[in-house]
C-alpha positions as CSV (number, residue, x, y, z in Angstrom):
1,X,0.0,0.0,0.0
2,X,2.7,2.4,0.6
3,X,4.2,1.6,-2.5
4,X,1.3,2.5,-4.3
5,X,0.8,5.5,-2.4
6,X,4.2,7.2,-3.7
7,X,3.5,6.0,-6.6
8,X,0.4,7.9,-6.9
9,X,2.1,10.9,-4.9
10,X,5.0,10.8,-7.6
11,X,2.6,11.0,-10.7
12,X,0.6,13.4,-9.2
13,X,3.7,15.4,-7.9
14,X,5.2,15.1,-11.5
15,X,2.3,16.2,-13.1
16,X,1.2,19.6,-11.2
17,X,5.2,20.2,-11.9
18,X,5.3,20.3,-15.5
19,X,2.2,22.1,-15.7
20,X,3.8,24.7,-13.5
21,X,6.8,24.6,-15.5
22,X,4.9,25.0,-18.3
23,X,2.9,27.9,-16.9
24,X,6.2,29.5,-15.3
25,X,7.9,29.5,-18.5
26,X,5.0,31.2,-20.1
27,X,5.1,33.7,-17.9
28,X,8.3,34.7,-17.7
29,X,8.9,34.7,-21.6
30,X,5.3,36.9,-21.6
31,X,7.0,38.9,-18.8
32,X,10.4,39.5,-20.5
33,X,9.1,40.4,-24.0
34,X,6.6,42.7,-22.1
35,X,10.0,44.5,-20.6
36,X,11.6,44.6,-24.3
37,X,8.4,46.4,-25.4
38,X,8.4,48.8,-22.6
39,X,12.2,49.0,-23.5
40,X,11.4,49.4,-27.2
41,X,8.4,52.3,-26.2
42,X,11.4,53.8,-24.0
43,X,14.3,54.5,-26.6
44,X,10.9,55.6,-29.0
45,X,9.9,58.4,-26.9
46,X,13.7,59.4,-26.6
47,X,14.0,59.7,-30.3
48,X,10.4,61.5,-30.9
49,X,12.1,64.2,-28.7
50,X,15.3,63.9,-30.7
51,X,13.3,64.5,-33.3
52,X,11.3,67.1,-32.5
53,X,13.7,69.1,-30.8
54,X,15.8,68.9,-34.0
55,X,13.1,69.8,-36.4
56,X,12.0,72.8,-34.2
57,X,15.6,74.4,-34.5
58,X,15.7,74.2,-37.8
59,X,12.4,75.9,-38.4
60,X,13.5,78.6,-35.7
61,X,16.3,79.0,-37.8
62,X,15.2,78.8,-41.1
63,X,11.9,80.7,-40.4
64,X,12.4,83.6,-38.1
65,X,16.5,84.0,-36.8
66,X,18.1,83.9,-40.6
67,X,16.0,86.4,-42.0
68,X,16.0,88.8,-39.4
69,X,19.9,88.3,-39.4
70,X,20.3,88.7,-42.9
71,X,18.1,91.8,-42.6
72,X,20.6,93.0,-40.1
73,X,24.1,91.7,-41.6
74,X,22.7,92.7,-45.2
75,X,24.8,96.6,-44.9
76,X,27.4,95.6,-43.2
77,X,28.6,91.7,-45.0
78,X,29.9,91.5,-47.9
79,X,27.3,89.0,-50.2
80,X,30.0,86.3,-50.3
81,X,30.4,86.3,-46.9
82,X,29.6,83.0,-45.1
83,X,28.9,82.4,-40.6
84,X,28.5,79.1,-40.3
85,X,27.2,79.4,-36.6
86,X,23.7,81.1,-37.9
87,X,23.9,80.6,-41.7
88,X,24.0,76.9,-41.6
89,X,20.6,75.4,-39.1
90,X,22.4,71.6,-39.1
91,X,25.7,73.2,-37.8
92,X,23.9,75.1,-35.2
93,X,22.2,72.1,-34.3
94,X,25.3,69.8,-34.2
95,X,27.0,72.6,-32.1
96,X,24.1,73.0,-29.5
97,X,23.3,69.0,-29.3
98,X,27.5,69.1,-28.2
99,X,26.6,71.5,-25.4
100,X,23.2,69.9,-24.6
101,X,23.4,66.6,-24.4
102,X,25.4,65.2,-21.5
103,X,24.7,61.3,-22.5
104,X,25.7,61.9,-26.3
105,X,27.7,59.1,-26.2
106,X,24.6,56.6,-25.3
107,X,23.1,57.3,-28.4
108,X,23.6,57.9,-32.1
109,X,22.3,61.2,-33.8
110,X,22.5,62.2,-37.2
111,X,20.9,64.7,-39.8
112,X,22.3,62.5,-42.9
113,X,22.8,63.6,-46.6
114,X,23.7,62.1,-49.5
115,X,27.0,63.9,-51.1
116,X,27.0,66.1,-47.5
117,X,28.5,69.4,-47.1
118,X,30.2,68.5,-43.5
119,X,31.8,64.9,-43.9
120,X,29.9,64.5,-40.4
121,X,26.6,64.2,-42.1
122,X,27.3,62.0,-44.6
123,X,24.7,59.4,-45.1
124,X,25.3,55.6,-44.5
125,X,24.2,53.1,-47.0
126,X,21.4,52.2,-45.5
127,X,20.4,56.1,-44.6
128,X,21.2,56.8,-48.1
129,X,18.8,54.3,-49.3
130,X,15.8,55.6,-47.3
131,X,17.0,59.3,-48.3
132,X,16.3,57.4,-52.0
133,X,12.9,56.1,-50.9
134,X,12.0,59.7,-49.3
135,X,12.6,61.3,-52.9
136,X,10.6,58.4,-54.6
137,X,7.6,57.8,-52.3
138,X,6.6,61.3,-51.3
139,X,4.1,59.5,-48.7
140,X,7.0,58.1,-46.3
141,X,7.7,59.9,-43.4
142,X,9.9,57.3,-41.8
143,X,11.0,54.0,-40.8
144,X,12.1,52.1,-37.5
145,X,13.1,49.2,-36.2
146,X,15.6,47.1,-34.1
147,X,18.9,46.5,-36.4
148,X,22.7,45.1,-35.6
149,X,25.2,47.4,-35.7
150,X,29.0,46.3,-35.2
151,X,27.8,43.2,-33.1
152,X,25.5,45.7,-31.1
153,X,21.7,45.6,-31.4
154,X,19.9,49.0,-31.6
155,X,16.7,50.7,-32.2
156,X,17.3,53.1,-35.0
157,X,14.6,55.6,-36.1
158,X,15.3,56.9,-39.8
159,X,13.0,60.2,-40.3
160,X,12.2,62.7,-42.7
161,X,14.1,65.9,-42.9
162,X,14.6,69.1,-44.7
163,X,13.2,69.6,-48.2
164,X,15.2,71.6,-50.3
165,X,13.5,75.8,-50.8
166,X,13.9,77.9,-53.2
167,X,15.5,80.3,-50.8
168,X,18.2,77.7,-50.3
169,X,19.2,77.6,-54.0
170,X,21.8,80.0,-54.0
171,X,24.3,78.1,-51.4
172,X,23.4,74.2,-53.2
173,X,22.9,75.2,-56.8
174,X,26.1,75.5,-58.1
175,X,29.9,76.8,-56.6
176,X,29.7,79.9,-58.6
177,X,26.2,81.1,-57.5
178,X,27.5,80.2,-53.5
179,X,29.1,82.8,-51.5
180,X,32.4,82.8,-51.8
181,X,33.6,82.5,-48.1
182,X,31.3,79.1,-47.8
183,X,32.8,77.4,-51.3
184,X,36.0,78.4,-49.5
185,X,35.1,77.1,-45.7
186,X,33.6,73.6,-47.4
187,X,35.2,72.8,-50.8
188,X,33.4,73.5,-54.4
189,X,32.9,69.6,-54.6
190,X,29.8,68.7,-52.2
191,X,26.0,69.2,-51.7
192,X,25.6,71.7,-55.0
193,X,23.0,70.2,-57.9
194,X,20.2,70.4,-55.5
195,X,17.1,70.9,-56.7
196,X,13.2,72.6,-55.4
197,X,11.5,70.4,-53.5
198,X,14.4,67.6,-52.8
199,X,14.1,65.8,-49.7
200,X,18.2,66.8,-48.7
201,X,18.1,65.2,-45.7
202,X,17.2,63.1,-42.6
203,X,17.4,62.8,-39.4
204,X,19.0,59.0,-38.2
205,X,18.7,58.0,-34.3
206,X,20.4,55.0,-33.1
207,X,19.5,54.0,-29.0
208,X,21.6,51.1,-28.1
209,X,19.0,48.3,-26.6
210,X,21.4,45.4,-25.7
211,X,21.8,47.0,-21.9
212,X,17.9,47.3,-21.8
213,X,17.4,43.9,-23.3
214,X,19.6,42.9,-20.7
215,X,18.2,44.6,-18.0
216,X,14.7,42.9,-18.6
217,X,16.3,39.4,-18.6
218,X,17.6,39.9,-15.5
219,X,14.3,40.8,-14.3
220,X,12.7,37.7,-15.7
221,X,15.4,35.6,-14.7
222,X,14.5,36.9,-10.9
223,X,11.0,36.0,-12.0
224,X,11.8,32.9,-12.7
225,X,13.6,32.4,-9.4
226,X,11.0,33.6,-7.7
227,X,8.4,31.4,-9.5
228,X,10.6,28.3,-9.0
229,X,10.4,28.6,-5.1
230,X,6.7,29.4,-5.1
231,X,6.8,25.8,-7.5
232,X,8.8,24.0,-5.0
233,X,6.5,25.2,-1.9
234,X,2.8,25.1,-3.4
235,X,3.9,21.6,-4.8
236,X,5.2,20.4,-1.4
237,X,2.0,21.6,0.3
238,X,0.1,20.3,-2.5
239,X,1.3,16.8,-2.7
240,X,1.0,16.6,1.6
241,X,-2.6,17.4,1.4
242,X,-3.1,15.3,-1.5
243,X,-1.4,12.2,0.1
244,X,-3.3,12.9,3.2
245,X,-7.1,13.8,1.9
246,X,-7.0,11.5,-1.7
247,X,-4.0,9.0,-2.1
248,X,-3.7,7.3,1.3
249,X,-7.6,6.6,1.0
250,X,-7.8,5.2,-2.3
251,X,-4.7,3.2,-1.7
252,X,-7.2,1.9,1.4
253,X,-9.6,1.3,-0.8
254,X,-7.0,-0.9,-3.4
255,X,-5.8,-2.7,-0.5
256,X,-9.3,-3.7,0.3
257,X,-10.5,-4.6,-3.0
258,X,-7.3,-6.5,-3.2
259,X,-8.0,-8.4,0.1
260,X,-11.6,-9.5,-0.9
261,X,-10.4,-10.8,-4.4
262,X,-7.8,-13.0,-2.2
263,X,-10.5,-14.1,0.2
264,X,-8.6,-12.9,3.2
265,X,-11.5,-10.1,4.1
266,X,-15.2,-10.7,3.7
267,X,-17.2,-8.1,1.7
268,X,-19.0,-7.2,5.0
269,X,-15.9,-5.8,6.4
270,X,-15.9,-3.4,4.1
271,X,-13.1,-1.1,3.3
272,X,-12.8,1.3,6.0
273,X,-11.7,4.9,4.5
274,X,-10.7,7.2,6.2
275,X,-10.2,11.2,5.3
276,X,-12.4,14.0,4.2
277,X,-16.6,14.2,4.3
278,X,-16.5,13.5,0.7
279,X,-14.2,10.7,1.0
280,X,-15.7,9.1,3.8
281,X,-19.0,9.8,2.3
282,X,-17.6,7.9,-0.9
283,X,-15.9,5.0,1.4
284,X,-19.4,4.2,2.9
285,X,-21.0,3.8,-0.2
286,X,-18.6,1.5,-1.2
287,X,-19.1,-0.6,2.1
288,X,-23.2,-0.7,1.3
289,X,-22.3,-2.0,-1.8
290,X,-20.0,-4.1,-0.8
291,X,-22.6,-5.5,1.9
292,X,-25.7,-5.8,-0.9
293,X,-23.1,-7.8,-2.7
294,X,-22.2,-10.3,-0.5
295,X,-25.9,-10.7,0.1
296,X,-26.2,-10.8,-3.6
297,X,-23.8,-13.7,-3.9
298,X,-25.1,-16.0,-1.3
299,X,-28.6,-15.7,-2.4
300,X,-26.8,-16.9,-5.9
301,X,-25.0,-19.3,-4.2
302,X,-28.0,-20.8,-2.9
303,X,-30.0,-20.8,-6.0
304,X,-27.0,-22.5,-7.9
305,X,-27.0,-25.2,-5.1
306,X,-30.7,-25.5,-5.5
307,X,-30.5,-25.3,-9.2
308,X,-27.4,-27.9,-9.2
309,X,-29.5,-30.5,-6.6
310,X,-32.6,-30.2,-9.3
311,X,-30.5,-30.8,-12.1
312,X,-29.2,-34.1,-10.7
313,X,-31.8,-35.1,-9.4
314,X,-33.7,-34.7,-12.7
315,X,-30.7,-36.7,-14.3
316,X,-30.8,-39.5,-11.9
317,X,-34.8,-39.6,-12.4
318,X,-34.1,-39.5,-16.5
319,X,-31.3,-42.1,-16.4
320,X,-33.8,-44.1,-14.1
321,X,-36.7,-43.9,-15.6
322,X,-35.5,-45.3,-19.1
323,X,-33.6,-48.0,-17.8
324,X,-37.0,-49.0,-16.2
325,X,-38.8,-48.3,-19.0
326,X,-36.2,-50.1,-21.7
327,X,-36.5,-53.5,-20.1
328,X,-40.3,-54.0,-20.6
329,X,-40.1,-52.0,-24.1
330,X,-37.6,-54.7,-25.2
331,X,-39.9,-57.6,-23.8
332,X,-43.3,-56.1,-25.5
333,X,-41.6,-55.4,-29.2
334,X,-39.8,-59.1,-28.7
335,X,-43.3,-60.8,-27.7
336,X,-45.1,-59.2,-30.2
337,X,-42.6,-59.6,-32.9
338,X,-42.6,-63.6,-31.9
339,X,-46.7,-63.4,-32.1
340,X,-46.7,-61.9,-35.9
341,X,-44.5,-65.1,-37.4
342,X,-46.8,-67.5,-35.5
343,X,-45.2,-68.6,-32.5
344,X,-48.3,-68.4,-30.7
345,X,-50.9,-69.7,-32.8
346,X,-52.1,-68.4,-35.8
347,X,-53.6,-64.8,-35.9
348,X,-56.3,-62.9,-37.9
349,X,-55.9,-60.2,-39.6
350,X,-57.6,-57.5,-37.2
351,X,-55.2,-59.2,-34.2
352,X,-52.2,-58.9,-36.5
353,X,-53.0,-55.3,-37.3
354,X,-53.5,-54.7,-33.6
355,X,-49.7,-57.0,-32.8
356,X,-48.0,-54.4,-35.8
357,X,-49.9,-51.3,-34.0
358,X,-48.3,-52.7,-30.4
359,X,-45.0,-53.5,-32.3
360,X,-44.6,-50.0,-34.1
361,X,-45.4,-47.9,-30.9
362,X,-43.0,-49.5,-28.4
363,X,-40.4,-49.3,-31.1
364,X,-41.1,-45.1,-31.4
365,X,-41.2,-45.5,-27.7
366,X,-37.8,-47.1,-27.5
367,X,-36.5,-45.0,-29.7
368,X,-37.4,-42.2,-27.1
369,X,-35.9,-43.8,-24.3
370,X,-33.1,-44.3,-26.0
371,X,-33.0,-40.8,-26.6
372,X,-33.2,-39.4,-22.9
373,X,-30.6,-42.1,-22.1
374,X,-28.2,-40.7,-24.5
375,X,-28.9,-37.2,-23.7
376,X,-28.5,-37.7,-19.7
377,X,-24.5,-39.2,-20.7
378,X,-23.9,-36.7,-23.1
379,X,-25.2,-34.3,-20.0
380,X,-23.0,-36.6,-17.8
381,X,-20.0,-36.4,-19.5
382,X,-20.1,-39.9,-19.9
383,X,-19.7,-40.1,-23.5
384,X,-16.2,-41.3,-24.8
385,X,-14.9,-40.3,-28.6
386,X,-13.0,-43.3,-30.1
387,X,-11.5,-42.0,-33.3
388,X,-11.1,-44.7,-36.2
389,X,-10.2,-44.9,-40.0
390,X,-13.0,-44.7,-41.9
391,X,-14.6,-43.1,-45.4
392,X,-17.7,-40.2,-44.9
393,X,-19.2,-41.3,-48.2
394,X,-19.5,-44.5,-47.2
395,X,-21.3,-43.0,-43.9
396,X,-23.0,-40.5,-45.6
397,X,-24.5,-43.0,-48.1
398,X,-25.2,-46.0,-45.5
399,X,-27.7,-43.1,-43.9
400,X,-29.2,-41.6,-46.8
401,X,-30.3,-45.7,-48.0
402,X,-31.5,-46.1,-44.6
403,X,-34.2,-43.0,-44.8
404,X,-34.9,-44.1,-48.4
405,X,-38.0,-46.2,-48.0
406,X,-39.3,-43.4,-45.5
407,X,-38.5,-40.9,-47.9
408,X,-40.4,-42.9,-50.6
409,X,-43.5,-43.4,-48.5
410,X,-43.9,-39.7,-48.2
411,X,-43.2,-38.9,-51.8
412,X,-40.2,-37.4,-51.3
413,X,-36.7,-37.2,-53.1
414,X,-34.0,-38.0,-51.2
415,X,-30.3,-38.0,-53.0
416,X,-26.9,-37.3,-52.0
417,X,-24.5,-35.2,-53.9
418,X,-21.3,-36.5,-55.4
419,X,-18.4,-37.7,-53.2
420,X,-15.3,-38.4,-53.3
421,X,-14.2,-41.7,-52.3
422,X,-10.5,-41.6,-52.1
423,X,-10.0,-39.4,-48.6
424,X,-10.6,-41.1,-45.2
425,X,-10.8,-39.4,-41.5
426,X,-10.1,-40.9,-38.1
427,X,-12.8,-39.5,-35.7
428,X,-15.9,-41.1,-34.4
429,X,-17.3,-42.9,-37.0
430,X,-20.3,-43.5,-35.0
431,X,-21.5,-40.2,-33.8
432,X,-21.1,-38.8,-37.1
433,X,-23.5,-41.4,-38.3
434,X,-25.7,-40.3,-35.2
435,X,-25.5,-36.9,-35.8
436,X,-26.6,-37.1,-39.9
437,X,-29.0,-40.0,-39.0
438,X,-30.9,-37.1,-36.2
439,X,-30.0,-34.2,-39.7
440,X,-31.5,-36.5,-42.1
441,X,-34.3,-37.8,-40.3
442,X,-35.0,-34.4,-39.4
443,X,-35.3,-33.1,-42.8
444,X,-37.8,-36.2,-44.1
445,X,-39.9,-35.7,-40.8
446,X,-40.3,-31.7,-41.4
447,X,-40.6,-31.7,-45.5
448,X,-44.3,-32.5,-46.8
449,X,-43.1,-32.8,-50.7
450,X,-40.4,-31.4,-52.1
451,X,-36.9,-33.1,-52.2
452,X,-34.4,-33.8,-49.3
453,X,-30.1,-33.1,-50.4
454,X,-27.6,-34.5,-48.6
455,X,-24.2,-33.1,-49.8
456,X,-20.8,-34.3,-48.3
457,X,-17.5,-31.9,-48.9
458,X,-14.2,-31.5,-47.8
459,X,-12.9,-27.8,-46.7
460,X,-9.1,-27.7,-45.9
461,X,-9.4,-29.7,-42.7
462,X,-13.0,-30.1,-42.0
463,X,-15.4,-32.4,-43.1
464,X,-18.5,-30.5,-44.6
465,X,-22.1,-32.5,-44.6
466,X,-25.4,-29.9,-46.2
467,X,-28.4,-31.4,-45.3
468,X,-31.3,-29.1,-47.4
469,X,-35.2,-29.7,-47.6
470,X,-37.9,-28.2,-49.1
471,X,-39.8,-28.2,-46.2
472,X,-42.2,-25.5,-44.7
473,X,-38.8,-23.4,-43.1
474,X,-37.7,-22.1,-40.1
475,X,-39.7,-18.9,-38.3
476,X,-36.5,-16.2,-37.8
477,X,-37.9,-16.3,-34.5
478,X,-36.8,-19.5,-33.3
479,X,-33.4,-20.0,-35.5
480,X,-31.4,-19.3,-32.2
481,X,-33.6,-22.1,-29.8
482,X,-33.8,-25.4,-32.5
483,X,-30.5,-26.7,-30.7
484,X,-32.3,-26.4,-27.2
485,X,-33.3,-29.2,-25.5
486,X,-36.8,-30.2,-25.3
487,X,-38.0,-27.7,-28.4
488,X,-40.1,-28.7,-30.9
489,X,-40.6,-26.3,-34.6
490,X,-43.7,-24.6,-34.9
491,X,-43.2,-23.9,-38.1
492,X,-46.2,-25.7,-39.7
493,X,-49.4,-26.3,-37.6
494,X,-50.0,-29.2,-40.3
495,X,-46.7,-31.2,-39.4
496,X,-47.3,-32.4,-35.8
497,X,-44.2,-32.6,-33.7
498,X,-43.0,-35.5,-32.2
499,X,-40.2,-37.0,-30.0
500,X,-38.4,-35.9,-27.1
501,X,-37.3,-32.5,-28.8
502,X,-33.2,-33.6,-28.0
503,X,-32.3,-34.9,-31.1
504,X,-30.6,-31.5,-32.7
505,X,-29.4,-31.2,-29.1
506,X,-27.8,-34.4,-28.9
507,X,-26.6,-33.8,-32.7
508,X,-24.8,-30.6,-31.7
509,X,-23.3,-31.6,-28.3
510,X,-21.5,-34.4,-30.3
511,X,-20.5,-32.4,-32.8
512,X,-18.7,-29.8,-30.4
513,X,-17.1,-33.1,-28.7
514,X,-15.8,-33.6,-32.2
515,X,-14.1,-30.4,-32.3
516,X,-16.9,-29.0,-34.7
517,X,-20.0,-27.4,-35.0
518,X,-23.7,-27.5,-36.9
519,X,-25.1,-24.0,-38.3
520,X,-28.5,-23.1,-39.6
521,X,-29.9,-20.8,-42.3
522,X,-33.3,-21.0,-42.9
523,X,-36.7,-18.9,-43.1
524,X,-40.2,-19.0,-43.5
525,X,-41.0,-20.0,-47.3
526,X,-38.0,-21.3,-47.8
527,X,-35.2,-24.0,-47.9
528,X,-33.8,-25.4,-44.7
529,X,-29.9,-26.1,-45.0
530,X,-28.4,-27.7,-41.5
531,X,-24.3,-28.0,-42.0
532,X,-22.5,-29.9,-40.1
533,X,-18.2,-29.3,-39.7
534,X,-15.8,-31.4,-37.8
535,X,-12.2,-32.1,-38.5
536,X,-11.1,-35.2,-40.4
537,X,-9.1,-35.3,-37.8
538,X,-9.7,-35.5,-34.3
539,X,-7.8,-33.4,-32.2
540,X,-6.7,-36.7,-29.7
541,X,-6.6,-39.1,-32.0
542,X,-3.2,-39.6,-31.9
C-alpha cells in the first residue's frame, strides 16, 4: 500500500510540476518580452524628442533668426560672406546638441545627406537608401526598427528631414552662384546640384537596446527564481494534502478490494476509508455496496446449489426412468414380434394389425428412451470419442439408404450429392452417423413434398455434410432455440411434432465433442440447410 501511495504521490507530484513549468515558463517569456516592449516604447519616446527638438531648431532658424539676421548683416557683410554658426541650421544644431546633451555618447544622432556638405553628415548606405525612398515615395515619413550594428543591437529611427527651398538655392545650386567664403570654408565639390523640392536630408537616431534587453532578462530571470520557489512550496503543500485527503484513502480502498479478491477479508468488512466528508462519504457507499453484494452472492450461491440438486436429481430420475422403462419395451416389441411369425398360434388379420400397432409404438417409444438415455450421458460427461479410419461417403450413403423407404412413402426425393471416395478421417465414426441420422431424419420428418439433399464436402481440414429440404422453413424467431433441449418447430401447424425435442441437441453436443460445429440458415417459405463441420481429424486421435 505504501508503494502505491508514492506512486500515486509521484505521478501526481510530477504532473502539477510540469504544468507549472509549463505555466512559469509562459510567464516569464510573456513577462520578459513585455519588458523589451516597454524597453522598445522607452528608446521611442527618446528619439520623438530627438526628433522634435531637431526639427523645431531648424524651423527657428530657417523661419524667423536667418531672415531677421540677414536683414541685419545685409549693410554691413559682404554677399559672399559666409557664418556658419547662424547661416547653416544643421551646424547650429550639431553645435548646440555638443553643449546639450550630456549622455551623447549613449546614443547615435545624425541629420544625414547624401553627397554632404560637412563629412559629419554623410549618409550611410542604408540612410542613403531611405534618403532614395523619401525622394521616390513622397508619402514616407519614416521608418524604425531594431537593427545590428558592429555586433551591437539597436533601435534606430530613420525620419524625414529638410526639403530643399527655393530660398536655399543659392548656397546648393552651383559653386559659382554660392558665397564665396562658404565654397572656401567647405570645398566646391559637395552638396551643389540640388534641386526645389528635394528631400536633402534626414534625421538618423540609433538608441543602443542590448543594456535594456539585458536589463529585462535579468528581471525575468529573478522572476523565474521567484516562481521556482513558489513551485517547490505550493507543490510540497500540495502533494501533503493530497497524500493525506485522496492518495492514502484510495490506496485503502485498493488494499481492500485486493484483500476481498484474495479471500482474506469478507465483503461485509468493508473497506474502512478514512479522510475527508466526501471521501468518507464515498468509502461508505462502497461498504453498502459491498454489503448488498455479499448478500447478492449468497442468495446466488443458494439458488446455484438448488439449481445444481434439481438438475441431478432430474438426471438421476431421466437415467432411471428409461432403464426401467427399456426392459419391458424390449420384452413387449420381442413378444409381439414372436406373435406376428406364429409362435403363438395363428392370428387374424384385425389381431395382427392390432400386434404391428403394439409393435410399431413401443419401437417409437424405444427410440425415445433411448433418446433421454443418450442425452443424460452426453449431460454426464459420460460419452467417450473413439477416433477410427474410416470413409464419410460411405457414412454418408449407408444413412441416406437407410431413410430411403421413409422418404419414398412420403413422396419425397431424397439424394446425396457427389463424393469423393479416395479421402478417409479418423474421428468417431459412430457419432457422425448419429448426428446425420438425427440431420437427415430431421429433414424427411419436417418436409411435406419437395426433395431432401444430402451433400458431403471437404474444406481444408473439415469435413462439410449440407443437409437441405424443401420443407415448410424455419420462423427467424426461433433459428437461435432449435438446438435447445426439449424444443419442438412450430413452423407448420399441419406437421405435428413428435419426440423428445433432444435430437438436434444431442446432434450438436457431439458435434462440439468432435471439435466442430452445426449451423442453420433458414426462413419461412424457404429452404432449410443444417451443415455440419468437424475435422477429419480429431484433435486426440493420436
Amino acid at each position: 500500500m505504501r508503494g502505491s501511495t508514492a506512486t500515486m504521490g509521484g505521478r501526481l507530484a510530477l504532473t502539477v510540476m510540469t504544468v507549472f513549468i509549463i505555466a512559469s515558463v509562459l510567464v516569464v517569456m510573456l513577462v520578459r518580452d513585455q519588458l523589451r516592449t516597454h524597453v522598445l516604447h522607452d528608446a521611442r519616446e527618446r528619439a520623438d524628442l530627438l526628433v522634435t527638438r531637431s526639427l523645431a531648431i531648424h524651423s527657428y532658424f530657417n523661419k524667423e533668426l536667418k531672415p531677421e539676421l540677414f536683414g541685419l548683416t545685409g549693410p554691413v557683410l559682404d554677399e559672399d560672406a559666409f557664418v556658419p554658426s547662424w547661416m547653416s541650421s544643421t551646424y547650429a544644431i550639431r553645435r548646440i546638441g555638443s553643449h546639450a546633451d550630456q549622455d551623447s555618447a549613449n546614443y547615435y544622432y545624425k541629420e544625414c545627406a547624401i553627397d554632404a556638405r560637412s563629412p559629419e553628415n554623410e549618409a550611410d548606405a542604408h540612410e542613403a537608401a531611405f534618403l532614395r525612398i523619401l525622394n521616390a515615395d513622397p508619402t514616407v515619413q519614416e521608418e524604425s526598427g531594431i537593427r545590428e550594428i558592429d555586433g551591437e543591437q539597436v533601435f534606430y529611427l530613420l525620419k524625414r528631414g529638410e526639403t530643399m527651398e527655393e530660398s536655399c538655392l543659392r548656397c546648393h545650386s552651383t559653386p559659382e552662384a554660392a558665397p564665396a567664403e562658404m565654397v572656401a570654408y567647405y570645398g566646391p565639390d559637395r552638396s551643389f546640384g540640388r534641386w526645389e523640392g528635394q528631400v536633402v536630408s534626414a534625421i538618423s537616431i540609433r538608441i543602443p537596446v542590448d543594456v535594456a534587453y539585458a536589463e529585462a532578462d535579468v528581471v525575468a530571470g529573478r522572476l523565474s527564481g521567484l516562481l521556482l520557489v513558489l513551485l517547490i512550496a505550493v507543490l510540497t503543500v500540495m502533494v501533503a494534502w493530497v497524500r493525506r485527503n485522496a492518495v492514502r484513502p484510495l490506496a485503502t480502498m485498493a488494499s481492500g478490494a485486493r484483500a476481498i479478491t484474495d479471500g482474506t477479508k469478507s465483503l461485509r468488512e468493508g473497506f474502512g476509508v478514512r479522510g475527508p466528508r466526501e471521501v468518507e462519504e464515498v468509502g461508505l457507499a462502497f461498504d453498502a455496496l459491498a454489503v448488498e453484494l455479499d448478500e447478492r452472492i449468497t442468495e446466488l450461491e443458494n439458488a446455484y446449489a438448488a439449481l445444481a440438486a434439481s438438475s441431478s436429481t432430474r438426471e438421476r430420475f431421466l437415467t432411471n426412468l428409461s432403464h426401467e422403462l427399456r426392459t419391458p419395451l424390449n420384452s413387449i416389441i420381442g413378444f409381439s414380434d414372436m406373435m406376428l411369425v406364429g409362435h403363438a398360434g395363428p392370428l387374424t388379420d384385425e389381431q395382427r394389425l392390432q400386434l404391428g400397432m403394439v409393435m410399431s409404438s413401443g419401437q417409437h417409444l424405444l427410440r425415445l428412451v433411448e433418446e433421454l438415455l443418450e442425452y443424460s450421458a452426453v449431460r454426464a460427461g459420460a460419452v467417450v470419442v473413439t477416433p477410427v479410419d474410416f470413409r464419410p461417403c460411405e457414412v454418408v450413403m449407408g444413412v441416406v439408404r437407410m431413410f430411403e423407404p421413409t422418404a419414398s412413402e412420403k413422396g419425397l426425393t431424397l439424394t446425396m450429392g457427389e463424393c469423393a471416395h479416395d479421402y478417409t478421417a479418423v474421428t468417431d465414426r459412430f457419432k457422425v452417423e448419429q448426428i446425420l441420422i438425427n440431420l437427415v431424419g430431421n429433414a424427411v420428418k419436417f418436409t411435406g413434398s419437395g426433395s431432401v439433399t444430402v451433400s458431403p464436402r471437404t474444406d481444408g481440414p473439415d469435413l462439410v455434410v449440407e443437409v437441405e429440404d424443401t420443407g415448410p422453413g424455419i420462423p427467424g424467431e426461433q433459428l437461435t432455440s432449435v438446438f435447445e433441449e426439449f424444443h419442438q418447430v412450430t413452423g407448420d401447424t399441419r406437421i405435428k411434432p413428435t419426440g423428445t425435442g433432444l435430437g438436434l441437441t444431442i446432434a450438436r453436443e457431439l458435434a462440439r465433442m468432435l471439435g466442430g460445429d452445426i449451423t442453420l440458415q433458414s426462413a419461412v417459405g424457404e429452404v432449410t440447410v443444417f451443415t455440419l463441420r468437424v475435422p477429419l481429424k480429431y484433435a486426440d486421435s493420436a
